[in-house]
N, C-alpha and C positions, 0 to 999 in steps of 0.2 A: 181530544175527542173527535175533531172534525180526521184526526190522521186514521185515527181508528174506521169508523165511519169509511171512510176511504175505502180504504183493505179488506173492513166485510163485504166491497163489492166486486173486489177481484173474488174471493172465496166464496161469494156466491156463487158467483157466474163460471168457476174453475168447478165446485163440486156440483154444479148442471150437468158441464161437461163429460164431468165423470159417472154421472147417474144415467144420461141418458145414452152415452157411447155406444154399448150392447146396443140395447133396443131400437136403437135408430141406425144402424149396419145396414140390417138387411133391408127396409125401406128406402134406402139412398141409392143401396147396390141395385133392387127392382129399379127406380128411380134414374139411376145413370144408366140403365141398357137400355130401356125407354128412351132416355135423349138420343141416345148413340145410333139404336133403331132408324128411329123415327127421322134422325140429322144424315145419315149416310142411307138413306133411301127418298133423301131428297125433302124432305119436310123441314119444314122450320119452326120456331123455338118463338111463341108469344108471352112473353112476361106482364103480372101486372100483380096491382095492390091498392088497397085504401090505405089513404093517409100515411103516416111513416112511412107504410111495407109500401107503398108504391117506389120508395126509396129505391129497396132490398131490389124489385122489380128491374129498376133503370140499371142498378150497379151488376147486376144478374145479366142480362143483354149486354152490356158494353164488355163484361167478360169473356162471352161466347163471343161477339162480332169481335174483339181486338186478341187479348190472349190473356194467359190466366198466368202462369209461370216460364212456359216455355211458346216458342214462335211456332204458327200454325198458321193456315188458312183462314179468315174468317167463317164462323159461319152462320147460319141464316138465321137472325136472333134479332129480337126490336120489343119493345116495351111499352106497350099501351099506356096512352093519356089516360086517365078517370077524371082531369077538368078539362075536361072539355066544352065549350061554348052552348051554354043553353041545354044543360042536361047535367043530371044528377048524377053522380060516378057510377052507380050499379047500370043507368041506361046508356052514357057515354062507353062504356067497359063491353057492355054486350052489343052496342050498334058496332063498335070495332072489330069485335070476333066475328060477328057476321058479315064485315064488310072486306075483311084480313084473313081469317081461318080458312080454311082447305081440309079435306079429307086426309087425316097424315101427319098435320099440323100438330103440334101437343101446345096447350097452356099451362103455363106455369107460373102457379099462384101463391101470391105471397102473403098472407094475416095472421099477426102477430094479435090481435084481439077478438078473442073467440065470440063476441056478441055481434059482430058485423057478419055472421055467418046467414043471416038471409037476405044480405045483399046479395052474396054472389048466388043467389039461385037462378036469375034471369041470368047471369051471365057463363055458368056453366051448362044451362041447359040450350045456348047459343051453341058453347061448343061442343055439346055433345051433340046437337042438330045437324054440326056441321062434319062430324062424324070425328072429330079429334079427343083426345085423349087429354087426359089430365092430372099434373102433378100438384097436390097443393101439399104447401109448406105452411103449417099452420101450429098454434101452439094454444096452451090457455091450459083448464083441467075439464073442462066440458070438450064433447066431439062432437061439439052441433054438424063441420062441414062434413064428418060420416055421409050422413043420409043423403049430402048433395050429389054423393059420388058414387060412380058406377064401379062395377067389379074391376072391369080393368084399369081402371085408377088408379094412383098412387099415393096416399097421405104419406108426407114426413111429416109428425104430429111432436113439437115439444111440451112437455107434462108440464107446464109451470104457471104459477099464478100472475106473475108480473110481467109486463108487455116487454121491459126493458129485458132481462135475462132473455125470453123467446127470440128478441130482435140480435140479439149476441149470436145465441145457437144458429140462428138463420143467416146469418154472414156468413160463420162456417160450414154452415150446410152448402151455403154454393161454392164454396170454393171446395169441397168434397167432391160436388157433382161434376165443376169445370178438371178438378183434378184426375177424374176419373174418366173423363171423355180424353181428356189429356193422353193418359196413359195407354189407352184404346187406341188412340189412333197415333198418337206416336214413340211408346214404350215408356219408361221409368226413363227419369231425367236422373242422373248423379246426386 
């Protein structure tokens, strides 16, 4: 039973995969020219997240700053705190962007739990204050963070009810993105 149980959760999280493959194309592909833009015109790459996704956040950053598959420059990539000393993560998250963001700058946002979506209103409307731009990676079957986001935005949105599978697609969604900045700037690797 428990081997069973096991294996429904590869075949869960492989028929995600495959459900949402299509529909999350062209989101990634908008999404990585946005990095690319925004990274070779000199802007840099703020990652962040509540709770788990602040994980996704850290591991997202350290794959821009180090390298993803093939050796590259680093590039200007770092990963906001949300505990921060004496403030609650949506105000720790937004005193950062306003004290870190630049005109140019993109955030890149990481929630894997679509009810946390009105924390980040104080902290996207920091970066949209500060004239950056923003990608969020977000999942659930609700689009609460929709309405947070301006037209030139970018949601990668996975359909699904369970935080665990979202938190799956969103590993590979960055290593989509870094593969794709990858590509850009130094061709197909073998």
């Amino acid at each position: 039973m428990l081997e069973q149980r096991i294996q429904q959760q590869f075949f869960e999280s492989a028929d995600l995969f495959y459900q949402v493959a299509e529909n999350l194309s062209r989101p990634v592909s908008s999404a990585a020219q946005m990095l690319m833009d925004g990274i070779t015109s000199g802007g840099r790459v703020l990652c962040c997240g509540f709770g788990q996704s602040s994980l996704d956040a850290v591991y997202m950053a350290a794959l821009l700053v180090g390298r993803f598959e093939q050796d590259r420059p680093g590039l200007a990539a770092w990963s906001l705190d949300a505990q921060a000393h004496g403030s609650s993560a949506e105000e720790a998250l937004t005193r950062q962007v306003q004290a870190l963001g630049h005109p140019g700058d993109l955030l890149l946002v990481f929630d894997a739990m679509p009810s946390l979506s009105p924390a980040w209103q104080p902290v996207l409307a920091a970066a949209h204050a500060q004239d950056m731009s923003v990608i969020a990676i977000t999942g659930g079957l609700q689009d609460e963070m929709r309405a947070l986001l301006r037209d030139t935005d970018v949601q990668i949105r996975v359909q699904h009810s369970r935080p665990a599978r979202v938190a799956e697609a969103q590993r590979l969604l960055a290593h989509c993105l870094c593969d794709a900045i990858d590509v850009q700037l130094l061709g197909a690797s073998e």
